[in-house]
PDB file of N, CA, C and O in Angstrom, chain B, residues numbered from 101:
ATOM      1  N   UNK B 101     -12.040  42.444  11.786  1.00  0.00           N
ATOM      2  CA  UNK B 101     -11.762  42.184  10.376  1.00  0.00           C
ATOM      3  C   UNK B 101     -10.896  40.924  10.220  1.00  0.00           C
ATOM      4  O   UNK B 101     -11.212  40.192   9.283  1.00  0.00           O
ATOM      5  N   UNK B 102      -9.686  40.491  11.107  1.00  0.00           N
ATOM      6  CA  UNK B 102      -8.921  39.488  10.678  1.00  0.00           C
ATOM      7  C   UNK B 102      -9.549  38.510  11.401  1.00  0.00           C
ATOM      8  O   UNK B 102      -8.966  37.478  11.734  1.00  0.00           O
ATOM      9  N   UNK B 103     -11.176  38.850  11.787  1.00  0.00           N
ATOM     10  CA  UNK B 103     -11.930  37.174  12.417  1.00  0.00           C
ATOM     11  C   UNK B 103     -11.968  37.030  11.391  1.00  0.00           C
ATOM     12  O   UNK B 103     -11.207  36.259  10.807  1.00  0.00           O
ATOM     13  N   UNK B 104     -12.858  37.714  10.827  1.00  0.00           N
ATOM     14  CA  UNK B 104     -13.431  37.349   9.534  1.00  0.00           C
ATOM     15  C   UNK B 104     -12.955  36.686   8.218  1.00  0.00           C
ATOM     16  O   UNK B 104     -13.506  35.845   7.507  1.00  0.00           O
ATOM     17  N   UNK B 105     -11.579  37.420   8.094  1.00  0.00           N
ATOM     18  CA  UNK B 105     -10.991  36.699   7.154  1.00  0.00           C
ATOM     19  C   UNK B 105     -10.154  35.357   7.480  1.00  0.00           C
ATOM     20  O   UNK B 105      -9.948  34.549   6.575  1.00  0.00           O
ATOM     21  N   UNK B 106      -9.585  35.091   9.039  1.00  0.00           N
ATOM     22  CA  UNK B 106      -9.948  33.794   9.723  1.00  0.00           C
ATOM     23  C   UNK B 106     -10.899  32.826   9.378  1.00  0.00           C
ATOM     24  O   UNK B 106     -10.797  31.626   9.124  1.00  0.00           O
ATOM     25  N   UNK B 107     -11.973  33.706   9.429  1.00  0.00           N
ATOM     26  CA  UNK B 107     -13.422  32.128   9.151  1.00  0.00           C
ATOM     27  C   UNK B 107     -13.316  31.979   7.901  1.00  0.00           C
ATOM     28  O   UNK B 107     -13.429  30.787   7.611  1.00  0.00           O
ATOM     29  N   UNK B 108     -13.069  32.960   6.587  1.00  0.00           N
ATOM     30  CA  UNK B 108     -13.322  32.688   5.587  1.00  0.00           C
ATOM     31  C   UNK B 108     -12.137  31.709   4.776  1.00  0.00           C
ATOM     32  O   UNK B 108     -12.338  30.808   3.962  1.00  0.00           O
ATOM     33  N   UNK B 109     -10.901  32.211   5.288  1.00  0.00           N
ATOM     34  CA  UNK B 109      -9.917  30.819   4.815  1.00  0.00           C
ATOM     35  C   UNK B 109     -10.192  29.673   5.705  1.00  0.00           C
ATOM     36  O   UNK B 109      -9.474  28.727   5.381  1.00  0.00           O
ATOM     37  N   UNK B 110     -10.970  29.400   6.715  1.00  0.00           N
ATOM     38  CA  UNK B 110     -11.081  28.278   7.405  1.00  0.00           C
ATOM     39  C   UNK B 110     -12.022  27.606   6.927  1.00  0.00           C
ATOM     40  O   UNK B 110     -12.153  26.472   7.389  1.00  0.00           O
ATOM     41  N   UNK B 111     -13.052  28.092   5.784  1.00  0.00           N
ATOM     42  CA  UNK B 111     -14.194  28.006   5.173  1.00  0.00           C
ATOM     43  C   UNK B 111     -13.724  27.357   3.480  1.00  0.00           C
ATOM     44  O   UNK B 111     -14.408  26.536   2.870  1.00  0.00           O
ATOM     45  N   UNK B 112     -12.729  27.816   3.089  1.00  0.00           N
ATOM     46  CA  UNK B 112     -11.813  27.435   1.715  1.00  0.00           C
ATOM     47  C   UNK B 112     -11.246  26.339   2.146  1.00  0.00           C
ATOM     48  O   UNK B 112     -11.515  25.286   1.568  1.00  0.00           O
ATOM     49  N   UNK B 113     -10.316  26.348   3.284  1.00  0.00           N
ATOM     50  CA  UNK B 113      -9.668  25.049   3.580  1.00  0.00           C
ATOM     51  C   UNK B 113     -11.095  23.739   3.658  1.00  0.00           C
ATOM     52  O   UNK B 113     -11.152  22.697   3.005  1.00  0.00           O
ATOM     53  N   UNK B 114     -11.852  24.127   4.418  1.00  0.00           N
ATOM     54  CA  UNK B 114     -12.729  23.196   4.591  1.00  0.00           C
ATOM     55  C   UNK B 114     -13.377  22.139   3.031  1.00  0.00           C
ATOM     56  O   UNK B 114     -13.472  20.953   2.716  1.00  0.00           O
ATOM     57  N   UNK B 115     -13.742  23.742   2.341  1.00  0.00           N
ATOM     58  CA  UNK B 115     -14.193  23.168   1.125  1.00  0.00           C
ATOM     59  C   UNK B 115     -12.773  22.579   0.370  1.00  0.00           C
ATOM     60  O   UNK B 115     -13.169  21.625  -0.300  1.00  0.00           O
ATOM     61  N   UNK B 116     -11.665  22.686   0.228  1.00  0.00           N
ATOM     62  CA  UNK B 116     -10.990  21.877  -0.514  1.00  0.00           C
ATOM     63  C   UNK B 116     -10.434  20.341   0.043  1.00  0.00           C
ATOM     64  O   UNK B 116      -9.909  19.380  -0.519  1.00  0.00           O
ATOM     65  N   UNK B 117     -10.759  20.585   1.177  1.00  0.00           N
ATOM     66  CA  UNK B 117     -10.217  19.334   2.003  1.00  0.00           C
ATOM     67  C   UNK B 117     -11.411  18.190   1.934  1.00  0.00           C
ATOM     68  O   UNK B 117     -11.252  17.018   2.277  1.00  0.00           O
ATOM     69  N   UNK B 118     -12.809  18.840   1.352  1.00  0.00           N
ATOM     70  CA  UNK B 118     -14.030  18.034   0.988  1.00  0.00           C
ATOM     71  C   UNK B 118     -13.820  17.113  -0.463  1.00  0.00           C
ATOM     72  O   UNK B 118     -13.974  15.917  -0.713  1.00  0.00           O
ATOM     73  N   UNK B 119     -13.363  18.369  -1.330  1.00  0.00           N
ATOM     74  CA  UNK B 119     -13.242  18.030  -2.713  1.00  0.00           C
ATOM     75  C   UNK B 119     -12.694  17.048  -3.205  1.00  0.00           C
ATOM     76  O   UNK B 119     -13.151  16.199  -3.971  1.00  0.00           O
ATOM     77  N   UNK B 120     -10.726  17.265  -2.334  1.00  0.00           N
ATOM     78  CA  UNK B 120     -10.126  16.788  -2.113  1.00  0.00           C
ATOM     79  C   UNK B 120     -10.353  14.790  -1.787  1.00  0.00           C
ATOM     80  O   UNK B 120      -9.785  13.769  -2.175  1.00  0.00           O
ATOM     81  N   UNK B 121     -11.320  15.072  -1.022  1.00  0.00           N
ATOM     82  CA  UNK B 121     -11.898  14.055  -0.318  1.00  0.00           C
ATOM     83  C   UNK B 121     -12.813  12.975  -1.474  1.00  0.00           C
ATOM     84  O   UNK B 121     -12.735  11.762  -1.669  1.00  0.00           O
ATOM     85  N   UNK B 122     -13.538  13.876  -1.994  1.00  0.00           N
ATOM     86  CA  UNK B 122     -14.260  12.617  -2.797  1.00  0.00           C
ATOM     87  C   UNK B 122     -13.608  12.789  -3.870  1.00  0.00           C
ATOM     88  O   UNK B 122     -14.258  11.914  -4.442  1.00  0.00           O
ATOM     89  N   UNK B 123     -13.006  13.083  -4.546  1.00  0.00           N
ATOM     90  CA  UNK B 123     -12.198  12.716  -5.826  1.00  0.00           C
ATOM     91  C   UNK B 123     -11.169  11.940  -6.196  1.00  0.00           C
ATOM     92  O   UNK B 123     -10.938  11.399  -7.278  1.00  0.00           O
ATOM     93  N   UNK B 124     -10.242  11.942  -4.618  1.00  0.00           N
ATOM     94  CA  UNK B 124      -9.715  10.811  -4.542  1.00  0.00           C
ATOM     95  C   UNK B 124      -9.881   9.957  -3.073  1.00  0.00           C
ATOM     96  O   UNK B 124      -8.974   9.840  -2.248  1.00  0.00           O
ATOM     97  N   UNK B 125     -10.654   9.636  -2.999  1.00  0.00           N
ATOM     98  CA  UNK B 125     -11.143   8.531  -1.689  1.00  0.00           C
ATOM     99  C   UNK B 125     -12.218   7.182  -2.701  1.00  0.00           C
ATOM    100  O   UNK B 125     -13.044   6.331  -2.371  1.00  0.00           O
ATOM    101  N   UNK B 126     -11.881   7.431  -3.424  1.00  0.00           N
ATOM    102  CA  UNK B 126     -12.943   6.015  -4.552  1.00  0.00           C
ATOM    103  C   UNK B 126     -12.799   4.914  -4.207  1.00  0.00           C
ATOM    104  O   UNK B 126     -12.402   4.538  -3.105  1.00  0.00           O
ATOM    105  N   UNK B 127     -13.192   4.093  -5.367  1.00  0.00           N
ATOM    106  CA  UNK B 127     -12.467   2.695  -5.571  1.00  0.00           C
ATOM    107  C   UNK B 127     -11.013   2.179  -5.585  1.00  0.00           C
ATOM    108  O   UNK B 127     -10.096   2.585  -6.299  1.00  0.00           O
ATOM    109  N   UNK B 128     -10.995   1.558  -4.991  1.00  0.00           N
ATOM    110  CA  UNK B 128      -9.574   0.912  -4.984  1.00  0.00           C
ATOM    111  C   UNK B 128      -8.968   0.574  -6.076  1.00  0.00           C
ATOM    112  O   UNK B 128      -7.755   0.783  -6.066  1.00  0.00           O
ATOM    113  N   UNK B 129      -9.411   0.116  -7.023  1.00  0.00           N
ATOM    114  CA  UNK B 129      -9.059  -0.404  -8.463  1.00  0.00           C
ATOM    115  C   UNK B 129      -9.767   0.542  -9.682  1.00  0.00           C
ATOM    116  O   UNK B 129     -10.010   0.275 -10.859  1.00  0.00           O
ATOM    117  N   UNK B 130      -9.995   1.803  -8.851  1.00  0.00           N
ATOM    118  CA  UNK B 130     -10.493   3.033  -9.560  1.00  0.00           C
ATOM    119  C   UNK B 130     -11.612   2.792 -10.558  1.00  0.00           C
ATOM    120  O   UNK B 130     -12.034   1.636 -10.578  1.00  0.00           O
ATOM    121  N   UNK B 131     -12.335   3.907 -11.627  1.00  0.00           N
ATOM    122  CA  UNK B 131     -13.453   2.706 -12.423  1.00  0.00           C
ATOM    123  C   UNK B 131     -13.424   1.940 -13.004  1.00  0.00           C
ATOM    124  O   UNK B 131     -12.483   1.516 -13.674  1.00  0.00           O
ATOM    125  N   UNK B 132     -14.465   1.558 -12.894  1.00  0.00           N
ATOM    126  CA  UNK B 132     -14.567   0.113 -13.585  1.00  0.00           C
ATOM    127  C   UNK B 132     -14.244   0.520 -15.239  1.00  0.00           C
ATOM    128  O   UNK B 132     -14.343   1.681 -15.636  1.00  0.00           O
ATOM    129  N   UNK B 133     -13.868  -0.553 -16.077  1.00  0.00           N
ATOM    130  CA  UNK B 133     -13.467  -0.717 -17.371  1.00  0.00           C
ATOM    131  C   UNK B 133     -15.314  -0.162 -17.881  1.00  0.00           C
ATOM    132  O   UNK B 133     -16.360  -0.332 -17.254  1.00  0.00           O
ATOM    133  N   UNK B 134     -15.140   0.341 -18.881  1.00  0.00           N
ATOM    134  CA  UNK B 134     -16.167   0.789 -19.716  1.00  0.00           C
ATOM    135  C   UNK B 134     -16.267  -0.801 -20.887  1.00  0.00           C
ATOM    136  O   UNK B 134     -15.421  -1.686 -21.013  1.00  0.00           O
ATOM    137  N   UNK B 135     -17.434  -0.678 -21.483  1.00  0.00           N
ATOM    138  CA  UNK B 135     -18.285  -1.652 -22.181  1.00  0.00           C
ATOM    139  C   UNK B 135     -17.171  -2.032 -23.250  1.00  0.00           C
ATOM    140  O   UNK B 135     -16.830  -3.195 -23.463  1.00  0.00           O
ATOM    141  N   UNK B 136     -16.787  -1.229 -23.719  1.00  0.00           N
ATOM    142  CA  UNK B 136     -16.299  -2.001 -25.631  1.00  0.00           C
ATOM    143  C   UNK B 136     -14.329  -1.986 -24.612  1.00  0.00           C
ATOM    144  O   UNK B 136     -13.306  -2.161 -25.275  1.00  0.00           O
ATOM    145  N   UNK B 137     -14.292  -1.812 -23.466  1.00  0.00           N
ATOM    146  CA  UNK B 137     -12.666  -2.374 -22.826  1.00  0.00           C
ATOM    147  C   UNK B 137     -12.851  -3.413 -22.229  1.00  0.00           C
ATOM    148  O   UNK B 137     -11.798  -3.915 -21.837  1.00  0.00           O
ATOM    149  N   UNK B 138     -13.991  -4.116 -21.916  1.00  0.00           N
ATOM    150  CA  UNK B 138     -14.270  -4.814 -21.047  1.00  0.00           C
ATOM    151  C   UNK B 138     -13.823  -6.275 -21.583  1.00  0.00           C
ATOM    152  O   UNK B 138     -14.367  -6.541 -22.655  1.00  0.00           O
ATOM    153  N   UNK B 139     -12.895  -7.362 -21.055  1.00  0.00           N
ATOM    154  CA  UNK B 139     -12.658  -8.389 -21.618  1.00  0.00           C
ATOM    155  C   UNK B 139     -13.827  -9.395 -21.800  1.00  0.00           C
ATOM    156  O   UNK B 139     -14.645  -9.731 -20.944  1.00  0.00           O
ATOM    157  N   UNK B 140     -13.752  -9.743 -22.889  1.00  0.00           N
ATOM    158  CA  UNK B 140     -14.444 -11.059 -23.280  1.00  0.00           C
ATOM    159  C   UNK B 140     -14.868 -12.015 -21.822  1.00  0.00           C
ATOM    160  O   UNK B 140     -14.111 -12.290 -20.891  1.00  0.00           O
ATOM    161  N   UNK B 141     -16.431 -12.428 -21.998  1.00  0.00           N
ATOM    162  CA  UNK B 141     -16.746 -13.242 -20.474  1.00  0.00           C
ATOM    163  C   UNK B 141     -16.221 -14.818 -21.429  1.00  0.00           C
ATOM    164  O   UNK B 141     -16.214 -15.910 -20.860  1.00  0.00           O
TER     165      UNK B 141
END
């Protein structure tokens, strides 16, 4: 029983350490400005 619940928080950690991962691993200068913020060319 405490494998199991072993794999399954090792299974949560995994998935938040993913999430974690692409939500903040982006762009460096984060997104880009949207259309009507965008300065004059």
């Amino acid at each position: 029983m405490l494998l199991i619940l072993l794999e399954a928080l090792l299974a949560l950690v995994l998935l938040l350490l993913i999430v974690w991962w692409t939500m903040f691993s982006g762009r460096k200068g984060g997104e880009p400005p949207k259309a009507d913020q965008a300065p004059p060319d």
